[in-house]
C-alpha distance (Angstrom), angle and dihedral (degrees) to the residues before:
residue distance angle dihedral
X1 . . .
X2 3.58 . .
X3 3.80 120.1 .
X4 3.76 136.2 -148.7
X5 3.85 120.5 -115.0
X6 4.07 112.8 -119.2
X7 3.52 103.3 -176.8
X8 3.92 115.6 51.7
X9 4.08 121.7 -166.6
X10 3.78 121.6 -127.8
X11 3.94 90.5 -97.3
X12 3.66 89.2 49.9
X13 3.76 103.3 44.9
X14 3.99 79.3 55.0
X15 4.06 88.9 58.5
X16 3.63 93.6 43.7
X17 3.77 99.4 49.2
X18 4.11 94.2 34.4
X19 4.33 94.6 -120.6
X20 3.18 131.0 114.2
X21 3.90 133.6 -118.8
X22 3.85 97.8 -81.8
X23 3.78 89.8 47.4
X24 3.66 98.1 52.7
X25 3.97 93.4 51.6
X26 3.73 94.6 50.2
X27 4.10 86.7 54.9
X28 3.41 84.3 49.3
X29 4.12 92.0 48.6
X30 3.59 88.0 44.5
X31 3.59 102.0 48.5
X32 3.25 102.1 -119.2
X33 3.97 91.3 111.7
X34 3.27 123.0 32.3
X35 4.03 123.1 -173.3
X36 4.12 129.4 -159.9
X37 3.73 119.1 -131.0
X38 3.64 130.0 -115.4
X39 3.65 99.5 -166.7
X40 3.88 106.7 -52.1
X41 3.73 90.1 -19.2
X42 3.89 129.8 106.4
X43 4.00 110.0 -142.1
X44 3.94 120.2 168.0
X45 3.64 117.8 -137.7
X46 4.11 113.3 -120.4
X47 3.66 80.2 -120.1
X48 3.83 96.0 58.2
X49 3.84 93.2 47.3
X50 3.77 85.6 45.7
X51 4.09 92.1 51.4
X52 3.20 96.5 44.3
X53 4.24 92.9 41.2
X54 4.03 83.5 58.3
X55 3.79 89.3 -120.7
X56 3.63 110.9 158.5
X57 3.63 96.6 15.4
């Protein structure tokens, strides 16, 4: 059974949306993406990348 990722790292929210490192943290100034932390580190839920992507609008 192969399972679905929910929480995406920086480098892999980049992959998934197609942007690159400076992109993603101006979304993330801007609020148009906003990430949970584990600990001291951002991670973007598959359903925040897929809000924000417009998929399943």
């Amino acid at each position: 059974m192969k399972t679905e990722k929910m929480l995406y790292s920086r480098t892999e929210a980049c992959e998934v949306l197609g942007v690159g490192s400076v992109t993603l943290w101006r979304l993330v100034q801007r609020g148009e993406l906003k990430p949970r932390y584990v600990g001291d580190r951002p991670m973007f839920s598959r359903t925040e990348l897929a809000r924000f992507a417009g998929i399943g609008r």
